[in-house]
C-alpha positions in Angstrom: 8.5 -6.3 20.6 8.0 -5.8 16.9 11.8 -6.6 16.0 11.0 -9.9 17.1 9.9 -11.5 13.4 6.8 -13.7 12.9 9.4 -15.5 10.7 12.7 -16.0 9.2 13.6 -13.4 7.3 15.7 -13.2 4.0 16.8 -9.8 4.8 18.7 -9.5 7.7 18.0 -5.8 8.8 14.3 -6.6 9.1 14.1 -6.1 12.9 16.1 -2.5 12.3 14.1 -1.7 9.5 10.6 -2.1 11.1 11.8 -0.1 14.0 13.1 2.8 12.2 9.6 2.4 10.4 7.6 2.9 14.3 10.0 5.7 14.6 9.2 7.3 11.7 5.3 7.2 12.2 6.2 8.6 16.3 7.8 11.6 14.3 4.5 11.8 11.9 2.0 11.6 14.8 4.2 14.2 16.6 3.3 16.8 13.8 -0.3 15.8 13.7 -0.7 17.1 16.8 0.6 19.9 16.0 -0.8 23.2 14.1 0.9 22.3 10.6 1.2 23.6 7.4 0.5 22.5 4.1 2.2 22.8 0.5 1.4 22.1 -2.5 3.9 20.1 -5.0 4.3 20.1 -8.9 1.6 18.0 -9.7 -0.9 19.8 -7.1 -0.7 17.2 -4.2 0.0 17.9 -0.8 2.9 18.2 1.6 3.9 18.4 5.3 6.7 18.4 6.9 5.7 15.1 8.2 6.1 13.7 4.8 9.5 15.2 4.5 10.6 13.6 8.4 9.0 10.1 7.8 11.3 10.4 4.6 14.6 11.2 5.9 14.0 8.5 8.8 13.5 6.1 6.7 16.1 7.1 4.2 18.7 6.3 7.0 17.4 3.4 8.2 17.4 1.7 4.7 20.3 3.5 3.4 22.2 0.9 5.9 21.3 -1.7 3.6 23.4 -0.7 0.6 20.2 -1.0 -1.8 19.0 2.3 -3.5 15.6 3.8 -2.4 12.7 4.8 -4.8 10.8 7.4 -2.8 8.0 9.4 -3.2 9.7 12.6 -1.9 12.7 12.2 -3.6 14.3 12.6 -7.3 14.0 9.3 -9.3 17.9 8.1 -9.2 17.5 5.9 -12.5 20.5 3.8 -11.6 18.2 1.9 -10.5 16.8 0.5 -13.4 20.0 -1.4 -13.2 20.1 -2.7 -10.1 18.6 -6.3 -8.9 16.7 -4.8 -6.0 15.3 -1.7 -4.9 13.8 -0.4 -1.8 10.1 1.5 -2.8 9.1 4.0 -0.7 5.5 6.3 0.2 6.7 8.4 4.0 3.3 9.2 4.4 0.4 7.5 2.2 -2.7 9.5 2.7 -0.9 12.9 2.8 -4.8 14.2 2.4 -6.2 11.9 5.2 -3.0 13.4 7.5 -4.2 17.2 6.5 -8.1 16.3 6.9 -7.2 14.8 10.8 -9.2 11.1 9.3 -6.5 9.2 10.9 -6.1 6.8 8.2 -3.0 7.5 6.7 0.5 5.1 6.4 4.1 4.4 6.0 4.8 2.2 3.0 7.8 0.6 2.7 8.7 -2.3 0.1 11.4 -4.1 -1.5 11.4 -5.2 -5.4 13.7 -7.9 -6.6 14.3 -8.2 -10.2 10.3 -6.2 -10.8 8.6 -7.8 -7.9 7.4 -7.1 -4.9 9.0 -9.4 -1.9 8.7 -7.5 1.3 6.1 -5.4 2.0 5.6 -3.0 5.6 2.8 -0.9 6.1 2.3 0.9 9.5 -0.4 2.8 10.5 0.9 5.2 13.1 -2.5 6.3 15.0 -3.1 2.5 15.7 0.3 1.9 16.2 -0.2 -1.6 13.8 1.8 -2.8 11.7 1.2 -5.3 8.4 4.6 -7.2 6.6 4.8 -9.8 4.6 7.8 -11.1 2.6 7.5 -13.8 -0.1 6.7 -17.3 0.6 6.4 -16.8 4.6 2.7 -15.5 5.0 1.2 -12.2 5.9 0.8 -10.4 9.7 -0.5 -7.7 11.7 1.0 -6.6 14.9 -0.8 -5.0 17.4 0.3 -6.1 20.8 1.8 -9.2 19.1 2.4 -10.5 15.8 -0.7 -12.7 14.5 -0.9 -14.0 10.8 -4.1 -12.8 8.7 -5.5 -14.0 5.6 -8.2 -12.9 3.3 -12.1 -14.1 3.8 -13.4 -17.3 1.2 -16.3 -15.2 0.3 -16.7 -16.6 -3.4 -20.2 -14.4 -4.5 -19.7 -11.1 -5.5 -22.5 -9.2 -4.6 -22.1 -10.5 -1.3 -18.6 -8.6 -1.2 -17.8 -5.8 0.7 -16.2 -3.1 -1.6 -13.9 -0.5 -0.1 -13.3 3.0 -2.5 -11.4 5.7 -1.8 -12.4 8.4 0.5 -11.6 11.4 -2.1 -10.9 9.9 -5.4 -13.9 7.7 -6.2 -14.8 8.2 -10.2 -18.0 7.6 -12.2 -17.0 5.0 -13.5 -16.2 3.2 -10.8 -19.5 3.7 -8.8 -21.1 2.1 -12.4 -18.4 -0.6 -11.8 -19.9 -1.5 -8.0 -23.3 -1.4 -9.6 -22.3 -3.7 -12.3 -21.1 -6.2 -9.7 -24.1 -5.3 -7.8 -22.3 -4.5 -4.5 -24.2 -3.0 -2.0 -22.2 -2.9 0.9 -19.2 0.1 0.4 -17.2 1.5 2.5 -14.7 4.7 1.9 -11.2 4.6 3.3 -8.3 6.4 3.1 -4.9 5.5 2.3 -3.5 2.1 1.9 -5.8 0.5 4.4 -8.0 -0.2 2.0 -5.6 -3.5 0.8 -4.6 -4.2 4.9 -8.4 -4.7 5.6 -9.2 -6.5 2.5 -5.4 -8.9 3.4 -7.2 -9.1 7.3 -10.4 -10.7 6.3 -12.4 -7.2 6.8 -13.6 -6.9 3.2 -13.2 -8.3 -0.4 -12.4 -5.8 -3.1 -11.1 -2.7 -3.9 -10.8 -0.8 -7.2 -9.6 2.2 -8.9 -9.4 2.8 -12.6 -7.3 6.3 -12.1 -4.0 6.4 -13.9 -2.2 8.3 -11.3 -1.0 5.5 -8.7 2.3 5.2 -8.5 4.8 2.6 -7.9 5.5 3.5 -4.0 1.4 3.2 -4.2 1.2 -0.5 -4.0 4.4 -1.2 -3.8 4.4 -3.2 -0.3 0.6 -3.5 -0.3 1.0 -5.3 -3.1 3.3 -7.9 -1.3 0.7 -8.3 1.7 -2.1 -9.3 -0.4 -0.2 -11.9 -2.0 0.8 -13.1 1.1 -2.4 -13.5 2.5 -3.9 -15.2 0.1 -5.5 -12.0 -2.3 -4.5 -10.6 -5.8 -3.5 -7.2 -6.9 -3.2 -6.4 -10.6 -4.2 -3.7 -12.8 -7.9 -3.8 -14.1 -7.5 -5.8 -17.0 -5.5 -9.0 -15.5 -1.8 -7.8 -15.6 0.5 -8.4 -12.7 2.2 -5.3 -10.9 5.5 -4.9 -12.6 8.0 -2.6 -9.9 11.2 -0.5 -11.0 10.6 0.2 -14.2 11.5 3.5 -16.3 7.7 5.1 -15.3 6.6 4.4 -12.1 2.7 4.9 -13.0 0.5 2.4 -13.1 -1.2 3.1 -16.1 -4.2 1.1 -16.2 -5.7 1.2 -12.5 -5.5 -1.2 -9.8 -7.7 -3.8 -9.0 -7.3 -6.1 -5.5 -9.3 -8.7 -3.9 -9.6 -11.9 -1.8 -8.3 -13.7 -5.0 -11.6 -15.9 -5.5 -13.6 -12.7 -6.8 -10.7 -11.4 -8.7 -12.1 -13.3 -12.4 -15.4 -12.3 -12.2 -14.2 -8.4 -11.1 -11.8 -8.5 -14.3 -15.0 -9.5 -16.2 -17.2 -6.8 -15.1 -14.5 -4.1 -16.0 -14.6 -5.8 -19.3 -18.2 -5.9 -19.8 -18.6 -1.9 -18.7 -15.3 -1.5 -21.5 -16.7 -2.7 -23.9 
């Protein structure tokens, strides 16, 4: 049973939570199936009613918790910004992947504590996997049982493998791949590209686009970590949660931790 924790947690709920989360992504998959429509929001990105169900599930779930919930298909409450801890929230990462039947698309859920991330989930509902990690107590994947995974000790760069993003990858950061001379690239949807770099499948990831947000990376963010990787943006600064904007600015840049340097160095050397 998933409730049953690879570890002892610091928040007590955990068992409820990742539950509510597998019901959520039953109620997602449930409307993939089905002949769906489409919006568009504000800023031109898409929406289903499966983003707007995963929401409201997990809205109740975590609303039993007390703490306040930074979501993606909500208004920004910025009460927040005065509390200690705050749930951060993407119903359905890879809205476009959902639309475009790829399959690889995700429920994010994370919790900050005073601007970092401490508990990450990420499930990925055609799999039926899910990837949580919490601060100090390792990273895991269950499938039909929790196992414990941990980024690869590959230590030469153009030996990596590099995954990009199936619709968003930039000019810049094909020259990037080249400048690291990476050869082996694979496009992926969604935040599976940081679960397969956390699970040993591949070594970097980067994007230098200024429109991920905070429910983005949130909980990836915490998995990483946890299995031994680094996120940050692409010039070296750590991920900084529940603050007034919740773009990250400057790109994102994750690995298995021992390429993460020379990375940071090759985005320097194409900057400058």
């Amino acid at each position: 049973m998933i409730s049953e924790l690879p570890f002892s947690s610091n928040q007590p709920e955990l068992g409820r939570i990742l539950e509510g989360i597998v019901r959520a992504g039953e109620k997602v998959i449930e409307i993939y199936e089905t002949d769906f429509s489409t919006e568009k929001k504000e800023d031109d990105s898409p929406i289903t009613q499966a983003d707007i169900e995963s929401n409201k599930i997990l809205k109740e779930i975590l609303g039993e918790t007390g703490i306040t919930v930074l979501s993606e298909e909500d208004a920004d409450d910025k009460k927040r910004l005065s509390e200690e801890k705050v749930w951060i929230v993407d119903p359905l990462d890879g809205t476009t992947d959902f639309v475009n039947k790829t399959g690889e698309f995700t429920i994010m859920v994370g919790l900050v504590e005073n601007q970092k991330a401490v508990l990450g989930m990420i499930y990925w509902p055609t799999k039926k996997k899910m990837y949580l990690a919490e601060s100090g107590k390792g990273a895991f994947c269950h499938d039909e049982e929790w196992e414990k995974i941990e980024v690869t000790m590959m230590s030469e760069i153009q030996n990596c493998h590099a995954l990009v993003s199936r619709h968003h990858l930039s000019e810049k950061e094909k020259k990037l791949l080249d400048e690291m001379e990476i050869s082996v690239v694979t496009s992926i949807g969604s935040s599976l590209k940081v679960t397969e770099i956390a699970s040993g499948e591949a070594e970097i990831y980067v994007t230098t686009t200024n429109k991920m947000k905070q429910w983005d990376t949130c909980a990836s963010n915490c998995i990483i970590s946890e299995a031994g990787g680094k996120m940050t943006d692409i010039s070296g600064k750590e991920m900084v949660y529940n603050t007034e904007s919740v773009n990250h600015e400057n790109g994102i840049l994750v690995t298995n931790g021992l390429v993460h340097q020379i990375a940071l160095d090759a985005v320097s050397r194409l900057d400058s």
